[in-house]
LOLOGU-386765 format. One line per field, with one value per residue: residue number from 1; residue in one letter; x, y, z of N, C-alpha, C, CB in turn. Coordinates in Angstrom, 2 decimals. Glycine has a CB too. Example, Ala and Ser with C-alpha at 12.3 -4.5 7.8 and 13.67 -1.06 7.14 Angstrom:
2
i = c(1_2) $
aa = c(a_s) $
n.x = c(13.19_12.85) $
n.y = c(-5.69_-2.25) $
n.z = c(7.80_7.08) $
ca.x = c(12.30_13.67) $
ca.y = c(-4.50_-1.06) $
ca.z = c(7.80_7.14) $
c.x = c(13.20_12.90) $
c.y = c(-3.30_0.03) $
c.z = c(7.80_7.87) $
cb.x = c(11.31_14.08) $
cb.y = c(-4.47_-0.60) $
cb.z = c(9.05_5.72) $
END
This chain:
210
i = c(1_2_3_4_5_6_7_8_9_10_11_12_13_14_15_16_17_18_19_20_21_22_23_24_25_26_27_28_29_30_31_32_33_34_35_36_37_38_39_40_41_42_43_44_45_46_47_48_49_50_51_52_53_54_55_56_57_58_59_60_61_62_63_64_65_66_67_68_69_70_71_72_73_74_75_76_77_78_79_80_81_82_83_84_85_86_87_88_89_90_91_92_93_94_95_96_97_98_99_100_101_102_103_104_105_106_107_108_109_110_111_112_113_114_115_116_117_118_119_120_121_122_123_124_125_126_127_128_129_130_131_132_133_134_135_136_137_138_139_140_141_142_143_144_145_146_147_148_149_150_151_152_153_154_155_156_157_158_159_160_161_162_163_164_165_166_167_168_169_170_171_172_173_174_175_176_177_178_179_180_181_182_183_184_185_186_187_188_189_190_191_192_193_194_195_196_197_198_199_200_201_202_203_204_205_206_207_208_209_210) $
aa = c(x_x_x_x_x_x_x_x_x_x_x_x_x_x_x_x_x_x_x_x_x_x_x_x_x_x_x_x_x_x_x_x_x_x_x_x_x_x_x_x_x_x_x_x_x_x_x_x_x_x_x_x_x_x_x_x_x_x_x_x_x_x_x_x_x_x_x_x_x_x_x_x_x_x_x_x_x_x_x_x_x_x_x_x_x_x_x_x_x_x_x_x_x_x_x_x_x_x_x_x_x_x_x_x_x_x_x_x_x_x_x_x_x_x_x_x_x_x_x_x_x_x_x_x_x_x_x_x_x_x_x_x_x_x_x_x_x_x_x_x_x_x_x_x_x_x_x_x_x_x_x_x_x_x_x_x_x_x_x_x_x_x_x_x_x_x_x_x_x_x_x_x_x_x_x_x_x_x_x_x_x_x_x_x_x_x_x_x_x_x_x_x_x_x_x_x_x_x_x_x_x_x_x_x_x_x_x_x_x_x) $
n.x = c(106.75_105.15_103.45_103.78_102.43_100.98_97.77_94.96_91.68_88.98_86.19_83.18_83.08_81.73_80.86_81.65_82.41_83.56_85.52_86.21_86.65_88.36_90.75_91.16_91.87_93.95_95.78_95.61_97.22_99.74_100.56_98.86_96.93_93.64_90.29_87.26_84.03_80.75_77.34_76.43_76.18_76.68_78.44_80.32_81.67_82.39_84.43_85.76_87.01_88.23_90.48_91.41_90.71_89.06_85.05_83.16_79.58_78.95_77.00_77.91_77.20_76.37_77.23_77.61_78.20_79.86_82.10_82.55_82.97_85.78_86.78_86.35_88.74_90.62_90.10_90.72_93.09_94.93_95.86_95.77_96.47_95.88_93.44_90.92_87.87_85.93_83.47_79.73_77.30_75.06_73.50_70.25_69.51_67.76_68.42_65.70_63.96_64.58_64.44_64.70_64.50_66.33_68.94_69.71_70.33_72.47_74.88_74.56_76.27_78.23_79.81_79.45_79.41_82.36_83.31_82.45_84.25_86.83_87.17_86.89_88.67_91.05_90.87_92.19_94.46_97.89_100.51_101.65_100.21_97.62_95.23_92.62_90.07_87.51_86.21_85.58_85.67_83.42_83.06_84.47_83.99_81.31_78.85_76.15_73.31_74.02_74.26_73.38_75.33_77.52_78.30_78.10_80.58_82.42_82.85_83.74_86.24_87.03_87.23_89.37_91.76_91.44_91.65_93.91_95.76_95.04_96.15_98.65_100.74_100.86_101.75_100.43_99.08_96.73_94.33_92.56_90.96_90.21_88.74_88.19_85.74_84.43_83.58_81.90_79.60_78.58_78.22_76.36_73.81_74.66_76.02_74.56_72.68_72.12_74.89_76.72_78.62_80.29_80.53_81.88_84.13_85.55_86.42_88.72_91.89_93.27_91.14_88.95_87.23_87.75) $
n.y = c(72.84_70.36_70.59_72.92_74.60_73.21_72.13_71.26_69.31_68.38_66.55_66.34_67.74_69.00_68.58_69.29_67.19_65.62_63.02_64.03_67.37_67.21_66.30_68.21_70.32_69.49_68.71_71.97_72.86_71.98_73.34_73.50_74.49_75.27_73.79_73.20_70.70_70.14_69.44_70.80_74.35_76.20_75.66_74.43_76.89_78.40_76.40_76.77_79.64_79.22_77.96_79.36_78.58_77.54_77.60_75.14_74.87_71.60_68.21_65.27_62.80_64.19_64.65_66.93_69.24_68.24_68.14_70.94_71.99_70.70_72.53_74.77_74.74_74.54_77.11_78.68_78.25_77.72_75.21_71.89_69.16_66.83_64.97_64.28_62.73_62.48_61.87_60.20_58.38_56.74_53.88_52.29_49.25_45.85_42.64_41.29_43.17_45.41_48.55_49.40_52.46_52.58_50.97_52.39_54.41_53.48_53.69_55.85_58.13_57.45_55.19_55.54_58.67_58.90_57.99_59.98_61.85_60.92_60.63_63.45_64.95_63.67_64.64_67.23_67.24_67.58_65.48_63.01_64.03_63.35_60.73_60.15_57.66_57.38_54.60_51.95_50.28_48.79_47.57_45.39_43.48_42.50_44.34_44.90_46.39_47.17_46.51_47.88_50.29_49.14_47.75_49.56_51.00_48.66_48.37_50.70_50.44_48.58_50.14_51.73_50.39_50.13_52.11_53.33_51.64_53.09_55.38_55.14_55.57_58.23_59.45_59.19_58.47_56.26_55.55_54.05_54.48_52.44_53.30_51.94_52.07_55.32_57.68_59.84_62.52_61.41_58.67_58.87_56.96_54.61_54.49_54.97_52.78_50.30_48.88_49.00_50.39_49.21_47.02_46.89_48.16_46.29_44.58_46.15_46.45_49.09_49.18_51.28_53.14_55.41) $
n.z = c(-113.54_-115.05_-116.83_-118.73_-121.11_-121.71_-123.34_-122.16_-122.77_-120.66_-120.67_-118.62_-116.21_-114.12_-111.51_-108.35_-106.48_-108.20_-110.41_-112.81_-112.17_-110.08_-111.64_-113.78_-111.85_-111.65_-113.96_-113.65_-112.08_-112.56_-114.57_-117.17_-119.51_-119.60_-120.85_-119.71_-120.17_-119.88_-119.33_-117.38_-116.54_-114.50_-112.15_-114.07_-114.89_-112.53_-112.17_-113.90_-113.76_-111.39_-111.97_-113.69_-116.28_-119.11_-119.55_-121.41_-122.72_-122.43_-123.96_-123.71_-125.09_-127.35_-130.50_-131.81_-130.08_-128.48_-130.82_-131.04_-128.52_-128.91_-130.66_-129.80_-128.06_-129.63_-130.92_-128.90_-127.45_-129.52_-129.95_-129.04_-126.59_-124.86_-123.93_-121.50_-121.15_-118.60_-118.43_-117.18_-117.14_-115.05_-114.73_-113.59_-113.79_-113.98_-115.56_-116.27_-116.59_-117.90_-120.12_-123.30_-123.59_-121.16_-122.09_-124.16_-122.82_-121.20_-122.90_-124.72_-122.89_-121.71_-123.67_-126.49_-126.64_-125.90_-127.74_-129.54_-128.52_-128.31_-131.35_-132.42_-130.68_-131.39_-134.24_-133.90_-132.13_-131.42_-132.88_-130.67_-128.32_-125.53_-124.45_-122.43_-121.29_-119.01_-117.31_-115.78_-112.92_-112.63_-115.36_-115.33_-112.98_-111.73_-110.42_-108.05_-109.67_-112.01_-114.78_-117.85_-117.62_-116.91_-119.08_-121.15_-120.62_-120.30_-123.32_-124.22_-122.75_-124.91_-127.09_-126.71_-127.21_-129.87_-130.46_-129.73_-131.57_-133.62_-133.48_-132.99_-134.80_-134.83_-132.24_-130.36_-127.18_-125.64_-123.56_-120.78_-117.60_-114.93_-112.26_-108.80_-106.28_-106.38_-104.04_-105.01_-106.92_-108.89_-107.99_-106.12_-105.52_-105.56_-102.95_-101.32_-101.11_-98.08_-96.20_-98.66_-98.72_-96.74_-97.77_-99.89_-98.99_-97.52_-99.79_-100.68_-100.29_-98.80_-97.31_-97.77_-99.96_-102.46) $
ca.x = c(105.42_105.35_102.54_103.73_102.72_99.74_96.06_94.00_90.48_88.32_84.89_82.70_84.25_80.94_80.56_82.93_83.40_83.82_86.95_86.42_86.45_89.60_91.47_90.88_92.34_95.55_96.15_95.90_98.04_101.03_100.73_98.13_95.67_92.30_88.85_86.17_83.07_79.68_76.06_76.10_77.33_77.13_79.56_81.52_82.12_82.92_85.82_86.95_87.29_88.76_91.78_91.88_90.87_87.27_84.59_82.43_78.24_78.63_76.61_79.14_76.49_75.91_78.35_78.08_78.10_81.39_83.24_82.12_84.39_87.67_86.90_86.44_89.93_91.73_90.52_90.93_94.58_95.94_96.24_95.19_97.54_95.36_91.86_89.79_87.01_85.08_81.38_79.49_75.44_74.72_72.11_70.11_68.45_68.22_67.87_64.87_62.80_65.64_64.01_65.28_65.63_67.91_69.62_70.46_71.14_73.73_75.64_75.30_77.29_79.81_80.44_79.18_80.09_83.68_83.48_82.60_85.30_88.21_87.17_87.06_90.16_92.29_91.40_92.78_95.50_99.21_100.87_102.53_99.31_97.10_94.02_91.98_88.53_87.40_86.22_84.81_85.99_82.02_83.42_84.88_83.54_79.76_78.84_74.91_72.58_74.32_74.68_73.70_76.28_78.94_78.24_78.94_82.46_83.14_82.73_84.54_87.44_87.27_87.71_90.50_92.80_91.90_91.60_95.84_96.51_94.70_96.50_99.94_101.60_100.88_102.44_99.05_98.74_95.15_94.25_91.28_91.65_88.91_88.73_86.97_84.48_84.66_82.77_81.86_78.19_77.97_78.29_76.00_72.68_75.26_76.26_72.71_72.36_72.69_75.95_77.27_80.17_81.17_81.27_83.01_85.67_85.91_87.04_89.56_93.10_93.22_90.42_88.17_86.40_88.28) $
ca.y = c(72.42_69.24_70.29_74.29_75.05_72.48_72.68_69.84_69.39_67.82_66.67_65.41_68.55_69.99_68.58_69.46_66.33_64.68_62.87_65.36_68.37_66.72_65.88_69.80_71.23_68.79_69.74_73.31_72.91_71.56_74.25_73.03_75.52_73.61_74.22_71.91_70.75_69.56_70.40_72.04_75.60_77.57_74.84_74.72_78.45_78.21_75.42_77.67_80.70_78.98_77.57_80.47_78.32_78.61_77.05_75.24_73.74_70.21_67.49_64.34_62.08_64.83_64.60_68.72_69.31_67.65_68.72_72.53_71.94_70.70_73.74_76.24_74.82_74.89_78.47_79.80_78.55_77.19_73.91_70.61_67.81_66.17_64.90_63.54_62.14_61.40_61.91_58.98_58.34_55.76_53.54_50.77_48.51_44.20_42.05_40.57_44.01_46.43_49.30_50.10_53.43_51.99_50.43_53.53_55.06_52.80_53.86_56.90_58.85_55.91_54.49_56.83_60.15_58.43_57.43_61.41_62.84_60.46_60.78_65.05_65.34_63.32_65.23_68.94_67.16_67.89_64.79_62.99_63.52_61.78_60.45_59.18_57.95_57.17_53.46_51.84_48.57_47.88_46.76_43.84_43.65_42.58_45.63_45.00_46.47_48.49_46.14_48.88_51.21_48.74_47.55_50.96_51.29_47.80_49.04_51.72_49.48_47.89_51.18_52.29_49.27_50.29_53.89_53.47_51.19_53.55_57.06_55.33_56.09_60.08_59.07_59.56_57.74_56.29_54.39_53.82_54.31_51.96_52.54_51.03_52.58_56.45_58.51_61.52_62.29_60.47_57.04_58.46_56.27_53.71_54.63_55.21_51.39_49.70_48.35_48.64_50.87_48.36_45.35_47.87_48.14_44.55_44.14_47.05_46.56_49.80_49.02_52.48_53.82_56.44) $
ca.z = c(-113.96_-116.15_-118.74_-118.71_-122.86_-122.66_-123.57_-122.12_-122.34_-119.50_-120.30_-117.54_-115.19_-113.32_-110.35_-107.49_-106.00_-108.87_-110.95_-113.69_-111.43_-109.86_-113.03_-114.33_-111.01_-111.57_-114.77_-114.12_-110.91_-113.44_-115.72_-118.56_-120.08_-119.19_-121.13_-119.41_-120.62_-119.05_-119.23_-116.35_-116.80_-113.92_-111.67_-114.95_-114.85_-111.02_-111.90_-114.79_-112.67_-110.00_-112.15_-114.98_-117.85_-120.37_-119.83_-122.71_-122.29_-123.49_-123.39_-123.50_-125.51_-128.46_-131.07_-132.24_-128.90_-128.54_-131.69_-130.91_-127.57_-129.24_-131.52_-128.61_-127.17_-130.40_-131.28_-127.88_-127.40_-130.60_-130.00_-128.15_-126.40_-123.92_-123.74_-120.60_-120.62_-117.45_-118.18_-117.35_-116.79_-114.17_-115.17_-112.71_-114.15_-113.63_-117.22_-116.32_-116.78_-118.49_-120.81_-124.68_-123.09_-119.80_-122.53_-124.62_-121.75_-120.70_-123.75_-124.96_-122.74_-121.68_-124.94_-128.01_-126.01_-125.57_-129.71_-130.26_-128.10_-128.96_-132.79_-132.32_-130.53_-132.86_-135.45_-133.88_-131.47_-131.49_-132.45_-129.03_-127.41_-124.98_-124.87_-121.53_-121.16_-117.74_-117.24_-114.26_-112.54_-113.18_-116.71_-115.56_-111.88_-111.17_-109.36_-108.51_-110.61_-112.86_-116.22_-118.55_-117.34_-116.97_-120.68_-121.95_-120.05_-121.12_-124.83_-123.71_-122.79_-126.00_-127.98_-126.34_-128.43_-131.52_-130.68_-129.59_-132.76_-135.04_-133.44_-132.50_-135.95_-134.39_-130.88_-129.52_-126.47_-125.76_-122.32_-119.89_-116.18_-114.03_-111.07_-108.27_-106.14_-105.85_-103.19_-105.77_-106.89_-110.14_-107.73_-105.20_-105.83_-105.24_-101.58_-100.41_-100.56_-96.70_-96.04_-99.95_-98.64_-95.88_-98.67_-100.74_-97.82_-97.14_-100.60_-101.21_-100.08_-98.07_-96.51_-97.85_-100.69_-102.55) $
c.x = c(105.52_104.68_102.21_103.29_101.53_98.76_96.15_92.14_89.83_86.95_84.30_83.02_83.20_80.49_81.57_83.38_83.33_84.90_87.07_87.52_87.99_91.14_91.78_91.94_93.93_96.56_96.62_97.29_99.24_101.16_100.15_97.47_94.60_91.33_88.37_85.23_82.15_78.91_75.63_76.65_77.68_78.22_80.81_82.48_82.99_84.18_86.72_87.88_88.37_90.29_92.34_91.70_89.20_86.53_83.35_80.72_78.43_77.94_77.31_77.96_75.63_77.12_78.35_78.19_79.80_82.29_83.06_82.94_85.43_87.85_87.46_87.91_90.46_91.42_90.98_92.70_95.71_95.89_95.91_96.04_96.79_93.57_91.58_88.49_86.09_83.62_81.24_77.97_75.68_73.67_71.90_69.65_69.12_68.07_66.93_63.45_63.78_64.95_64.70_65.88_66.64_69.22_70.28_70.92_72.33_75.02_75.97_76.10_78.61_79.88_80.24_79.46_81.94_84.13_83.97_84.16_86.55_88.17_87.43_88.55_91.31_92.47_92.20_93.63_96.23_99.53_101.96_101.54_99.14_95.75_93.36_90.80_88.51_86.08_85.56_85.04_84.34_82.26_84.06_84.68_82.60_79.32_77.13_73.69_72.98_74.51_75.07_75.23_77.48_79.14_78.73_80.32_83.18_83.51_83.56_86.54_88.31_87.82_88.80_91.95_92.84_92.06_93.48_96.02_95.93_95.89_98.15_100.79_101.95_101.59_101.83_98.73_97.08_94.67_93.22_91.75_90.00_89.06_88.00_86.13_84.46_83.32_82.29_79.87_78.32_77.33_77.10_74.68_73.22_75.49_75.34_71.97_72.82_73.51_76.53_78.67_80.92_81.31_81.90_84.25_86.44_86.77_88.75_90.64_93.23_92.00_88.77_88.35_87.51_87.12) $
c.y = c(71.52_69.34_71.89_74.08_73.81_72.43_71.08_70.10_68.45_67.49_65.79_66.56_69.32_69.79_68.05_68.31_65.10_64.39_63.84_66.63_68.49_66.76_67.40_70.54_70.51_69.17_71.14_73.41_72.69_72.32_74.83_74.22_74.75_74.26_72.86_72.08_69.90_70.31_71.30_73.10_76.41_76.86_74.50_75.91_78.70_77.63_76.33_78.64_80.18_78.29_78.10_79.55_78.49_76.76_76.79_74.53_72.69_69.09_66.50_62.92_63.30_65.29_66.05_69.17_69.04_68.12_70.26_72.50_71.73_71.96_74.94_76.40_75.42_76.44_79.55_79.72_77.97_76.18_73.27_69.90_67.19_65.96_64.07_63.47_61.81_61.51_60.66_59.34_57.26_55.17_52.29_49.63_46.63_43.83_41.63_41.77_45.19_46.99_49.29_51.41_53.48_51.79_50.94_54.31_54.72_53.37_55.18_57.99_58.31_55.13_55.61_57.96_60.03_58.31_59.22_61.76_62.48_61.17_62.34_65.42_64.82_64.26_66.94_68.38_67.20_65.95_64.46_63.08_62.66_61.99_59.53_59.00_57.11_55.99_53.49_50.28_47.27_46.80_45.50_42.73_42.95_43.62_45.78_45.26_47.59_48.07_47.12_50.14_50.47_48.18_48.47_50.98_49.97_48.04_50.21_51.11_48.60_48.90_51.51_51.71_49.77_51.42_53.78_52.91_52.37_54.94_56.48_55.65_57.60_60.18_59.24_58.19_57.54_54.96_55.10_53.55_53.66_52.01_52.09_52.25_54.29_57.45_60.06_61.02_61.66_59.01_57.38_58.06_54.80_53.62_55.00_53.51_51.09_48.87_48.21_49.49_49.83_46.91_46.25_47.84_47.10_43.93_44.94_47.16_47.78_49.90_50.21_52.52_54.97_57.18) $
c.z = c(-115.19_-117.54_-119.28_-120.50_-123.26_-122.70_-123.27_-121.72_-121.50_-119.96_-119.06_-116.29_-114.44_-112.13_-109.56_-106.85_-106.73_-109.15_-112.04_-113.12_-111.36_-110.96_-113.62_-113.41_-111.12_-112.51_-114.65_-112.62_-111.64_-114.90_-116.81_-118.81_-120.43_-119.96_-120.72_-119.28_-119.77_-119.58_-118.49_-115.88_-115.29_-112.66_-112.13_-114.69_-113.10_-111.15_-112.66_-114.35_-111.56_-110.40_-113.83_-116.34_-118.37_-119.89_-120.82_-122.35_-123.02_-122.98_-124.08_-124.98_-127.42_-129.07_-131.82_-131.13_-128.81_-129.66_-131.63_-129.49_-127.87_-130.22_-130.97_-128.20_-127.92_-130.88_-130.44_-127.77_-128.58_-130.74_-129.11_-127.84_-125.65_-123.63_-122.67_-120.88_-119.60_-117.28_-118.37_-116.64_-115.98_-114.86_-114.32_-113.00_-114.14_-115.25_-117.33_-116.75_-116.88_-119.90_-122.38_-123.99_-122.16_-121.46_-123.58_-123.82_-121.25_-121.86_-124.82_-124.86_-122.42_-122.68_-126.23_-127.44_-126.04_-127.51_-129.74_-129.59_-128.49_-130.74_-132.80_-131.97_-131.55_-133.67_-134.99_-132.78_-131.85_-131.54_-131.09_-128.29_-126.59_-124.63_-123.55_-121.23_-119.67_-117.13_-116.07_-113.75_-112.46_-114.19_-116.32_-114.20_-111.50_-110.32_-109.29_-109.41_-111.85_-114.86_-117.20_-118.82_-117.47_-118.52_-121.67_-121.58_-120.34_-122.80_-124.94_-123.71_-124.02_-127.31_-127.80_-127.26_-129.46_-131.53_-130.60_-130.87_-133.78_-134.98_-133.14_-133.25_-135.47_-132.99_-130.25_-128.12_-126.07_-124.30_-121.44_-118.85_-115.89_-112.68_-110.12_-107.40_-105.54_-105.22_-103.93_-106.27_-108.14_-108.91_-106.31_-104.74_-105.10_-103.58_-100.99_-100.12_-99.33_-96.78_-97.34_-99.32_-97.74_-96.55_-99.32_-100.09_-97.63_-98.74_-101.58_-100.08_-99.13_-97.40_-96.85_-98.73_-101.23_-102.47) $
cb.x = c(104.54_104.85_100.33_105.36_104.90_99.59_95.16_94.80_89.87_88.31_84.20_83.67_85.58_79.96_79.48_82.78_83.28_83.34_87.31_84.85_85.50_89.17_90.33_89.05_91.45_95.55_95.37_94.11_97.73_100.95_101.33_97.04_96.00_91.48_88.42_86.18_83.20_79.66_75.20_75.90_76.55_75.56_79.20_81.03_80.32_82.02_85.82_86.40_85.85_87.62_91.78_93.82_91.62_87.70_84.74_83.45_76.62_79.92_75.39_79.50_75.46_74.93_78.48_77.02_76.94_81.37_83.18_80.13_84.51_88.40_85.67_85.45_90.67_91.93_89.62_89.97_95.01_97.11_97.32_94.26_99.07_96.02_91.06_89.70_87.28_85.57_80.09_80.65_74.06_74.40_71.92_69.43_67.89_66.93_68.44_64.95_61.52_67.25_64.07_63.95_65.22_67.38_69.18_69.89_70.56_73.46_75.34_75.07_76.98_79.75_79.56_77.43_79.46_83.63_81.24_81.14_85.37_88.27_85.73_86.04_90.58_91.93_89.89_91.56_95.70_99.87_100.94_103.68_98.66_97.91_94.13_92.34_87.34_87.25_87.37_82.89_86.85_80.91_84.44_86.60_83.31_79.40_79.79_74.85_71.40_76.12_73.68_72.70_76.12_79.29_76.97_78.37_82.75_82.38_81.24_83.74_86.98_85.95_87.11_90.52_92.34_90.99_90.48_96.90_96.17_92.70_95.50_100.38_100.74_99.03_103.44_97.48_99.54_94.58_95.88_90.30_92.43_88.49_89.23_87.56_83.75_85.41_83.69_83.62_77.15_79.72_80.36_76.40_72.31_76.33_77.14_71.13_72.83_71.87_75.83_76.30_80.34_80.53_80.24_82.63_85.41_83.90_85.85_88.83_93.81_93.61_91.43_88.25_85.06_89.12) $
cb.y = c(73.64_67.95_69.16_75.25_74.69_71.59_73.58_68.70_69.53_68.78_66.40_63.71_69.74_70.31_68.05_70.42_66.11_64.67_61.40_66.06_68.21_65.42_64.82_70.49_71.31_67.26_69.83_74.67_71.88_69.87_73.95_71.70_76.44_73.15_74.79_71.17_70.53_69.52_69.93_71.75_76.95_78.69_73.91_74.92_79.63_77.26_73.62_78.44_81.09_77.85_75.86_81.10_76.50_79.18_76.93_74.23_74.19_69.50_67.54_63.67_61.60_65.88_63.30_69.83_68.33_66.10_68.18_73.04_71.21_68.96_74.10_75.99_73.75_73.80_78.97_79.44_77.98_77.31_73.71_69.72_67.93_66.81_64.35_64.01_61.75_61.61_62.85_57.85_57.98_56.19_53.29_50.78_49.23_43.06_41.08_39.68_44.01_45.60_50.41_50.51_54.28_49.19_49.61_54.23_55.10_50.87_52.93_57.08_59.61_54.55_52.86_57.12_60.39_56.65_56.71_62.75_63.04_58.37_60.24_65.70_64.86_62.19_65.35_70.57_66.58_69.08_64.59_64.25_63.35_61.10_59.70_59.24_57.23_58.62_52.83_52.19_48.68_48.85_47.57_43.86_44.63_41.43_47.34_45.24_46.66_49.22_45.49_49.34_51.85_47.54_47.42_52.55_51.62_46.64_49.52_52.03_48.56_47.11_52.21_52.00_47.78_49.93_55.20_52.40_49.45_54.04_58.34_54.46_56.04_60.92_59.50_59.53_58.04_55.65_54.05_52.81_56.04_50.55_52.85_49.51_51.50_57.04_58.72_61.86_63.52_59.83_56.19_59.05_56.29_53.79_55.31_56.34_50.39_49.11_47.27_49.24_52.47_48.25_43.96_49.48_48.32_43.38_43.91_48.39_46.61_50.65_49.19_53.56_54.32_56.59) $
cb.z = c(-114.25_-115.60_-118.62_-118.09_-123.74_-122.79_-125.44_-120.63_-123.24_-118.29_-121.46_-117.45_-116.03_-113.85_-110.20_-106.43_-104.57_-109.65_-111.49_-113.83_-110.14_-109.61_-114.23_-114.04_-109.43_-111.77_-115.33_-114.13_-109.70_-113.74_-116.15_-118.53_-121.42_-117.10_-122.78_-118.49_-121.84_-117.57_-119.12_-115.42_-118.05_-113.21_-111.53_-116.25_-115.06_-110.05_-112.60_-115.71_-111.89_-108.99_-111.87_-114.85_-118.23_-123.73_-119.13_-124.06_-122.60_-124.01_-123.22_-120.92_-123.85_-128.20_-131.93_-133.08_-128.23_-128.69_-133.30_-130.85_-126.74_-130.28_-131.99_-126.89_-126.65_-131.64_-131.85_-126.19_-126.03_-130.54_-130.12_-128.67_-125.73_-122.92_-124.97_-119.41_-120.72_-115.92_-119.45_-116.70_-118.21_-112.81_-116.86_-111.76_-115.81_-112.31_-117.93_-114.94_-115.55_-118.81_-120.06_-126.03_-122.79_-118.40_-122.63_-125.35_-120.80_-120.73_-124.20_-125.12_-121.94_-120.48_-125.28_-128.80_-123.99_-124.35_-131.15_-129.77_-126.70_-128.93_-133.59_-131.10_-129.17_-133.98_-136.64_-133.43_-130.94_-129.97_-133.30_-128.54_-127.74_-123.57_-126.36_-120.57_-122.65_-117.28_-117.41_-114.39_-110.48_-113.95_-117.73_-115.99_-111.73_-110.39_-110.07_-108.18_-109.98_-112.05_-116.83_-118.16_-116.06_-115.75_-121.08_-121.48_-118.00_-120.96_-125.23_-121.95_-122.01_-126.28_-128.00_-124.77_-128.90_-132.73_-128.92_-128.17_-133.26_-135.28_-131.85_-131.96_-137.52_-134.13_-130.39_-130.98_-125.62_-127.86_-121.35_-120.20_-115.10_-114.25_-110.58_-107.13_-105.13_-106.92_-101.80_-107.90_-106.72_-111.68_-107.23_-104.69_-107.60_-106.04_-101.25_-102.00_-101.34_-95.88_-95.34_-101.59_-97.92_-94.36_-99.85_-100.86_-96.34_-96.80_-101.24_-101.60_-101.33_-98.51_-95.23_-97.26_-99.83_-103.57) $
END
């Protein structure tokens, strides 16, 4: 088991067929000691149960919220090496009639939720760490109506640089996975559009949608 002796936390981890969810069960499959966070407890508690680690209520966009999870990890098992990331809000909106609130929305759980959690974990990680926030090929993409959302995960993208130059003195690794279009419920507003999965197909090398 590659990560026998390591604590990683998961936020974003409550719905089952999500990348969170996913990410949590991989971890614990290779050894880790997982606490994962979300708002939504009683799916949390289900993932916890189901791969022996704690789960915490967080909402990914509230920064006590978030440092009261790297707390929970570090008092439950000592210590921290690994942070995920993958909460993310969807948001739809065009520019021609896009809200203030669309437009905080776009960012406070994909960009300022990503600020809190990197900034929290640093401070109670093991140097050598690592550090992943979970991106979206929106950020650099056009992906219909999603600006808001992809604005945050671009900002997102942009943190990640300084977040590695600021933590690499600690050997803290710090990197953003994007990927392209995944079949889980965050995206599925997205796949309810007619024919968006079969241009989705047409443009992805294996032909299908993860």
């Amino acid at each position: 088991m590659k990560l026998a002796g390591k604590v990683a936390v998961v936020l974003g981890a409550s719905a089952e067929a999500g990348t969170g969810w996913a990410i949590a069960e991989a971890f614990a499959k290779e050894g880790a000691k997982v606490v994962v966070g979300a708002r939504s407890k009683e799916p949390l508690d289900k993932l916890a149960k189901k791969i022996g680690g704690l789960a915490v209520s967080c909402d990914a966009g509230d920064e006590g919220q978030v440092e009261a999870l790297v707390r929970a990890a570090k008092a439950k098992y000592g210590r921290v090496d690994v942070g995920v990331n993958s909460a993310g809000f969807p948001v739809l909106a065009r520019l021609r009639d896009v809200t203030p609130d669309q437009l905080l929305d776009g960012v406070k759980v994909n960009y300022f939720g990503q600020v809190y959690f990197f900034k929290h974990m640093a401070r109670h990680m093991e140097d050598g760490g690592g550090l992943v926030g979970i991106s979206s090929y929106s950020a650099t993409h056009v992906n219909g109506q999603f600006f808001p959302y992809a604005c945050g995960k671009a900002a997102l993208n942009c943190l990640v640089k300084y977040a590695a130059a600021e933590l690499g003195s600690r050997g803290i690794r710090v990197n953003a996975i994007l990927p392209g279009p995944i079949r889980s419920e965050l995206a599925r507003e997205m796949f309810k559009m007619p024919g968006m999965e079969a241009c989705l197909n047409r443009e992805i090398p294996l032909g299908r949608v993860g």
